[in-house]
C-alpha positions as semicolon CSV with decimal commas, in nm:
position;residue;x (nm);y (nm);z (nm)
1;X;-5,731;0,703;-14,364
2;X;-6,076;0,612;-14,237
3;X;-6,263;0,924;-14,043
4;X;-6,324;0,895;-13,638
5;X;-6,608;0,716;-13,586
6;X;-6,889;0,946;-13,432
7;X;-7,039;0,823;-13,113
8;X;-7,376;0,977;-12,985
9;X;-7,461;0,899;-12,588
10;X;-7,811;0,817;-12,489
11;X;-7,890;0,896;-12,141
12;X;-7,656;1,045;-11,825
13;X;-7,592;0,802;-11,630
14;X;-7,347;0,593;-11,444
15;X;-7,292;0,309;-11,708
16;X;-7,297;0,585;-11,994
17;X;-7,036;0,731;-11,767
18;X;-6,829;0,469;-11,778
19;X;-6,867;0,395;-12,107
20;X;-6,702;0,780;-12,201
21;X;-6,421;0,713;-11,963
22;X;-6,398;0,358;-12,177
23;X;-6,392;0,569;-12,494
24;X;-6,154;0,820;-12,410
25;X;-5,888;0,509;-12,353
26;X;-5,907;0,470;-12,739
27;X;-5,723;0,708;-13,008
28;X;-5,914;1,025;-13,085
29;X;-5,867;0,994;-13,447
30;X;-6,101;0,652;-13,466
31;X;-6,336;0,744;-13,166
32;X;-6,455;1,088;-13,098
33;X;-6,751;1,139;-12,889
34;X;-6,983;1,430;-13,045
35;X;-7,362;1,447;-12,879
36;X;-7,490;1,340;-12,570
37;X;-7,867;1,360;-12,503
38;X;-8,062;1,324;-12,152
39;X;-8,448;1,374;-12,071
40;X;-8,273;1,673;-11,879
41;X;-8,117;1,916;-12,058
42;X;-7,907;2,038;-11,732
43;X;-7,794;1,674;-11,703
44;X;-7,685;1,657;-12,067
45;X;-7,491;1,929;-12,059
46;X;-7,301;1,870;-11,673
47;X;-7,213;1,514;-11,843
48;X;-7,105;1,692;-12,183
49;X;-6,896;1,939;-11,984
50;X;-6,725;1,652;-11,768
51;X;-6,680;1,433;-12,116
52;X;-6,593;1,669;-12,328
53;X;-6,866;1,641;-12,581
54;X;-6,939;1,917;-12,794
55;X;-7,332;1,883;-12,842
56;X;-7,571;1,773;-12,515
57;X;-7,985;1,807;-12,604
58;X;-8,274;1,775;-12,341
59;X;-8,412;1,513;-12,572
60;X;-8,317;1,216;-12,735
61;X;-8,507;1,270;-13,047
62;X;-8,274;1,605;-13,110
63;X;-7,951;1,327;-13,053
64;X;-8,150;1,114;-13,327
65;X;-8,126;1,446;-13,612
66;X;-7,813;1,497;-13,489
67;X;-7,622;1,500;-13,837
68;X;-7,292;1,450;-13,603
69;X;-7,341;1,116;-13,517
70;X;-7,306;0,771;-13,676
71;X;-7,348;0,539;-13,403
72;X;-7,534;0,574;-13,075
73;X;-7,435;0,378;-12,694
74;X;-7,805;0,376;-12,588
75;X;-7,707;0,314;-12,185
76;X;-8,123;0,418;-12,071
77;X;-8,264;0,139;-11,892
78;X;-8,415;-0,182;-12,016
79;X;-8,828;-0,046;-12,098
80;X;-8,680;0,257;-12,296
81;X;-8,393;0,048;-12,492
82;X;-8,675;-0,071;-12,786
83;X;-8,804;0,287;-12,874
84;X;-8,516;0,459;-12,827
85;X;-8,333;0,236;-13,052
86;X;-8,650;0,225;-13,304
87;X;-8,596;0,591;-13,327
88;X;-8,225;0,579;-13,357
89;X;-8,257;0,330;-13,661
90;X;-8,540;0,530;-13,822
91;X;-8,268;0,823;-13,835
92;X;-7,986;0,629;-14,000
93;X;-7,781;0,574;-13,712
94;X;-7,564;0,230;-13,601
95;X;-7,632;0,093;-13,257
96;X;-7,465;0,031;-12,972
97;X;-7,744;-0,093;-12,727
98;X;-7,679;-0,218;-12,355
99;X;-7,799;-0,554;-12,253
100;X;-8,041;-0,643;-12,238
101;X;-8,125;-0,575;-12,590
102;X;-8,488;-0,540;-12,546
103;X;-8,750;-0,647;-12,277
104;X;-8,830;-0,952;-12,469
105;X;-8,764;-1,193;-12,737
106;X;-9,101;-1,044;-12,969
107;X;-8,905;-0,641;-12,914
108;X;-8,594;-0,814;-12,980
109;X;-8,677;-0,957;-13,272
110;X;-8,868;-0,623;-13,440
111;X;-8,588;-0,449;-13,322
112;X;-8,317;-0,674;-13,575
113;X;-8,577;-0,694;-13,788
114;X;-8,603;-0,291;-13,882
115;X;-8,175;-0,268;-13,851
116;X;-8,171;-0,516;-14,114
117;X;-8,427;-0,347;-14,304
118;X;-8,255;-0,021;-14,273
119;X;-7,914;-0,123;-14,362
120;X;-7,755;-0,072;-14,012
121;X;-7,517;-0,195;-13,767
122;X;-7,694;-0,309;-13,471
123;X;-7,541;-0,540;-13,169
124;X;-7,662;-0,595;-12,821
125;X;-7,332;-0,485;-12,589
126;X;-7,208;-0,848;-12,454
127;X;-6,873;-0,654;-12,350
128;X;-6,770;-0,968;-12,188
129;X;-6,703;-1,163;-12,507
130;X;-6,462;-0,864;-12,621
131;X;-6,223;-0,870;-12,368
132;X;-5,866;-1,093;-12,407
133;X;-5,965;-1,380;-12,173
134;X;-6,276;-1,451;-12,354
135;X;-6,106;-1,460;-12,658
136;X;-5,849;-1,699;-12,538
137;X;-6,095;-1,925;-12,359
138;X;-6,265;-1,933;-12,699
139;X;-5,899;-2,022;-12,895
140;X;-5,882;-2,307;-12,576
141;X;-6,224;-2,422;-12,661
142;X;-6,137;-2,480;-13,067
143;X;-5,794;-2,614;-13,004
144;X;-5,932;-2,875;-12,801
145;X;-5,695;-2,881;-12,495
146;X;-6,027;-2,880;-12,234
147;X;-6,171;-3,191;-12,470
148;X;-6,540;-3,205;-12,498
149;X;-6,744;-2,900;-12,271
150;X;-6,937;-3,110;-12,010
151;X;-7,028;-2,830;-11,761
152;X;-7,042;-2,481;-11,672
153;X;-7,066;-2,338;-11,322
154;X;-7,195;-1,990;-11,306
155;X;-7,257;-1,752;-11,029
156;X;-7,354;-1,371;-11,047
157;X;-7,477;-1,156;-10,724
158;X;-7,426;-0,860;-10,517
159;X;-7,628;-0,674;-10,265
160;X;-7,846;-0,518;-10,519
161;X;-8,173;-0,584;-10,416
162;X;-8,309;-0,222;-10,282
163;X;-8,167;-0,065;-10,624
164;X;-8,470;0,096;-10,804
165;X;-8,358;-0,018;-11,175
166;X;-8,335;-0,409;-11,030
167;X;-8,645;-0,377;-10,766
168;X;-8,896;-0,204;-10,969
169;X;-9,134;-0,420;-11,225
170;X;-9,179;-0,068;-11,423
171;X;-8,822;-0,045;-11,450
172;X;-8,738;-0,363;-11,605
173;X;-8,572;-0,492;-11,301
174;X;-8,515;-0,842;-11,163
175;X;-8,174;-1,051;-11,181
176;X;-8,245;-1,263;-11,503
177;X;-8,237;-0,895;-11,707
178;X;-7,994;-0,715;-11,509
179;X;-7,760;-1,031;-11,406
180;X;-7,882;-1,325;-11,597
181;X;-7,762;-1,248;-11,921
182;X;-7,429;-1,278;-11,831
183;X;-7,412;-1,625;-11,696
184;X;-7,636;-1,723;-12,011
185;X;-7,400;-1,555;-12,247
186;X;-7,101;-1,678;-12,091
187;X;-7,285;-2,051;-12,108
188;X;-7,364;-2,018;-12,446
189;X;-6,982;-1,860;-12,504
190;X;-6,874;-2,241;-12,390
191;X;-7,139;-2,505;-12,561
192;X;-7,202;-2,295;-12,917
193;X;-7,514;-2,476;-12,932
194;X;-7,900;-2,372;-12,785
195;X;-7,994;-2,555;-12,511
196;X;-8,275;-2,831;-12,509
197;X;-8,435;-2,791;-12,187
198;X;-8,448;-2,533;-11,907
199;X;-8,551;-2,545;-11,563
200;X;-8,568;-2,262;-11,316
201;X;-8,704;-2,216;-10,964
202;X;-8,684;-1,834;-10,780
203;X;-8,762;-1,602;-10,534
204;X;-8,947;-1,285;-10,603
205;X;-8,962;-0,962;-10,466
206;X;-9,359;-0,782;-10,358
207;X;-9,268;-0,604;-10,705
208;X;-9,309;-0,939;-10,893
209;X;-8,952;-0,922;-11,034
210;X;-8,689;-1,174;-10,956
211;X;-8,466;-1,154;-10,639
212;X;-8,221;-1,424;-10,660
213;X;-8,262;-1,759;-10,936
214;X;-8,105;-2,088;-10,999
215;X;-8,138;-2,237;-11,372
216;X;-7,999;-2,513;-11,535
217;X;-7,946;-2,514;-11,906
218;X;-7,950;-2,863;-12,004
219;X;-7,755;-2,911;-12,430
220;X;-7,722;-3,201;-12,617
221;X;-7,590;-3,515;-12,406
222;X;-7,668;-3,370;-12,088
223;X;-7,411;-3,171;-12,067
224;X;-7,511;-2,897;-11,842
225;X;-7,481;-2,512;-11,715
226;X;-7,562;-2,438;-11,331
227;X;-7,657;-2,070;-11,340
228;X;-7,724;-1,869;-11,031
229;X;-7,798;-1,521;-10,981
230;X;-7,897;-1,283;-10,695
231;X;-7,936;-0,947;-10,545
232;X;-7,912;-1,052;-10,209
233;X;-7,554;-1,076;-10,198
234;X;-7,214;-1,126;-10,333
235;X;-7,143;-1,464;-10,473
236;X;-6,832;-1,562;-10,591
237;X;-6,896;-1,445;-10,954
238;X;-6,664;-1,695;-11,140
239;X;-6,766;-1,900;-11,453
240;X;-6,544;-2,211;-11,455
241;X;-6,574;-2,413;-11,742
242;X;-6,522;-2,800;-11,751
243;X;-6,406;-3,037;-12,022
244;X;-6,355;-3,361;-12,015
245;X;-5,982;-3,267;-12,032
246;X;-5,948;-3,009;-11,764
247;X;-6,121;-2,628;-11,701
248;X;-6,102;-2,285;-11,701
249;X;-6,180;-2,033;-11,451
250;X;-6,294;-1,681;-11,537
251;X;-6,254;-1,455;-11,241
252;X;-6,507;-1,196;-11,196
253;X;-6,621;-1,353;-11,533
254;X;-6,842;-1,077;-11,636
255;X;-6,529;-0,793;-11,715
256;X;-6,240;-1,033;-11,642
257;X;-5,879;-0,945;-11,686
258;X;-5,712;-1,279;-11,491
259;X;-5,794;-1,642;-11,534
260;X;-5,663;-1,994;-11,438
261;X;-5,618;-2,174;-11,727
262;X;-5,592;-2,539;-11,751
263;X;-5,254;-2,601;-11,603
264;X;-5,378;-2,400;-11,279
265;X;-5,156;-2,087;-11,383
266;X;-5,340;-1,781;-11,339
267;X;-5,309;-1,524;-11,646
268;X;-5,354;-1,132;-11,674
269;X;-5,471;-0,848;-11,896
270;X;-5,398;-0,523;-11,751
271;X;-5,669;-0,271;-11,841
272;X;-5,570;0,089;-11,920
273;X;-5,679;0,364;-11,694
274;X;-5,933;0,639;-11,861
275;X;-5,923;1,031;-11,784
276;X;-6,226;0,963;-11,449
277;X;-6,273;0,673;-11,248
278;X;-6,570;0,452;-11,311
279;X;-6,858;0,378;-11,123
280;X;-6,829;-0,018;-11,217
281;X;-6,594;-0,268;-11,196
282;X;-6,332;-0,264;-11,522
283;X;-6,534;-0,036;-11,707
284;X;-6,255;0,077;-11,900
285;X;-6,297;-0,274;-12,073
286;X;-6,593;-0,159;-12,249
287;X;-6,321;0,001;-12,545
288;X;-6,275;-0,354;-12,661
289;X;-6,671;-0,357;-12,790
290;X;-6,655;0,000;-12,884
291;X;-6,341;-0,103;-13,142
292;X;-6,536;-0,438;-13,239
293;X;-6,786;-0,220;-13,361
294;X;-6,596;0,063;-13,532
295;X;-6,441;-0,231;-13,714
296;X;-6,794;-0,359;-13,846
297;X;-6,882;-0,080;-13,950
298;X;-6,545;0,030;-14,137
299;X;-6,613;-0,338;-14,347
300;X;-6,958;-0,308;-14,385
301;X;-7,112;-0,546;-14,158
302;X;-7,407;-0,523;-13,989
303;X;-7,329;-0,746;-13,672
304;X;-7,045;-0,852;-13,483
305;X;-6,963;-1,223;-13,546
306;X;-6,865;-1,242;-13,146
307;X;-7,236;-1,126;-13,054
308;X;-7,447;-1,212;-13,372
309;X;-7,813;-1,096;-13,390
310;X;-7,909;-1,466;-13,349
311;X;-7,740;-1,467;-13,060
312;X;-7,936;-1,222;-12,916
313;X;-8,281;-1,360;-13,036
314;X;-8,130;-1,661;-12,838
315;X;-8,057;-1,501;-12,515
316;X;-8,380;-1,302;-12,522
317;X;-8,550;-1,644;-12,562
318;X;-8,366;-1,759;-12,268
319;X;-8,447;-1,546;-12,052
320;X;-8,820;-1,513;-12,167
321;X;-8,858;-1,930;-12,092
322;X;-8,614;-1,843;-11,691
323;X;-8,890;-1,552;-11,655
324;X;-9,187;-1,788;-11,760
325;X;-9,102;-2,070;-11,538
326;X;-9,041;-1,829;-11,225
327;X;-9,296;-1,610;-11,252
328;X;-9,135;-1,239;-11,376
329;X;-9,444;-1,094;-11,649
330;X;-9,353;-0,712;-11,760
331;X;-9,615;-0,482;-11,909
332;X;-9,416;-0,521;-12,213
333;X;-9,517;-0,915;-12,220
334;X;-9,861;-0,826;-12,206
């Protein structure tokens, strides 16, 4: 029988959070988690008390020569995702890295680059395509009930806007990072194809980040995705995807457990319920890409067929030409 896979925890907070409560829904004899590291050691070791972790360090280079570990959740925000993952690889470890990946497509790129050099498992952590609906909609999609994919309608917001990590240009905040990848994963989930052209108008903040954006990704035969995102408000945060047979609607299409399918009935996943409650919405969904990758890396693969490394170059390349067009440059672009 295979050992538990070793998960370290890179940073303390609320998403890393969640992702623990996430883990603890799994059985302990294929997940167990063994280090946590903070820039705080007092933090490390209040979130390794609450988690149950054995090991917490005050820095994330002592998580990195951490003999304990195999893989690493890296849940730090967006500017620290490329070194901390550099350093992570450098030590032998698998990754687990939120989205986005990296600040840009040229990090992105270095960043798969070195994994592949080094022999290691490495995906960017698109939990959406894990869970049960997305899998059906994809099974849907092949079978060929919704005929040819003409259009996808995307919307993503909430009241997010005074939120340091989304306001702040330092932080690697706007909507296309933070939001944006969602509706262009979820786009890409239904055409399977880059798209040709893209055109995107915004609003930004004094901050120079991006407050609220509509895009349209325009594939092959003009078939089309209407993306918006915002952190002004709540939108109605559906993806509803249109063939020339009939469509789909992903509810709260970024974690969702219900859909309407193409005969109108709606149809449910019931999430289990961890040992704490999360700070997000479904978090406990997050166990279906923890599994995915225990699975890789059980068989020896280096990325998840669901979220491939090209994938990611894509999305990163994406959002780099939404940013361009709107006006969002990081110090990391310079």
């Amino acid at each position: 029988m295979p050992s538990p896979l070793r998960w370290g925890i890179v940073s303390a907070g609320k998403i890393s959070h969640d992702f623990c409560v996430a883990l603890s829904t799994l059985p302990f004899d294929e997940h167990q988690m063994t280090a946590v590291a903070a820039r705080d050691q007092k933090r490390a070791e209040e979130f390794s008390k609450k988690h149950e972790i054995p090991k917490a360090f005050g820095s994330y280079e002592e998580l990195a020569e951490c003999p304990d570990v195999d893989i690493v959740y890296v849940g730090a925000l967006n500017p620290q995702h490329f070194e901390i993952c550099m350093l992570m690889l450098e030590h032998g470890k698998h990754i687990l890295c939120e989205k986005p990946l990296c600040m840009n497509h040229k990090q992105a790129k270095k960043l798969i680059q070195y994994a592949e050099i080094k022999k290691l498992f490495l995906m960017e952590a698109v939990w959406s395509r894990f869970f049960p609906a997305y899998q059906y909609v994809r099974k849907q999609i092949a079978s060929g009930v919704l005929g040819e994919i003409q259009e996808v309608d995307v919307q993503f917001g909430f009241e997010i806007e005074q939120v340091d990590r989304v306001k702040q240009n330092n932080l690697g905040g706007g909507t296309i990072l933070d939001l944006g990848i969602y509706t262009i994963q979820v786009s890409q989930w239904a055409f399977q194809e880059p798209p040709q052209k893209i055109v995107a108008k915004g609003t930004l903040n004094e901050n120079g980040v991006d407050i609220d954006v509509e895009t349209e990704l325009i594939y092959s035969g003009n078939r089309k995705s209407k993306m918006r995102t915002s952190a002004l408000g709540e939108l109605d945060n559906k993806a509803v995807i249109k063939g020339t047979k009939g469509q789909i609607t992903l509810l709260q299409f970024w974690c969702p457990t219900k859909l309407i399918d193409i005969d109108g009935q709606e149809k449910e996943w019931v999430l289990p319920k961890g040992k704490h409650a999360t700070n997000y919405t479904n978090s406990e969904g997050l166990r279906y890409e923890a599994e995915a990758a225990r699975v890789c890396i059980l068989e020896g693969k280096l990325q998840n067929e669901h979220v491939t490394h090209n994938d990611s170059l894509l999305f990163a390349q994406i959002e780099d030409e939404i940013r361009k067009q709107v006006g969002v440059v990081y110090p990391e672009d310079k």
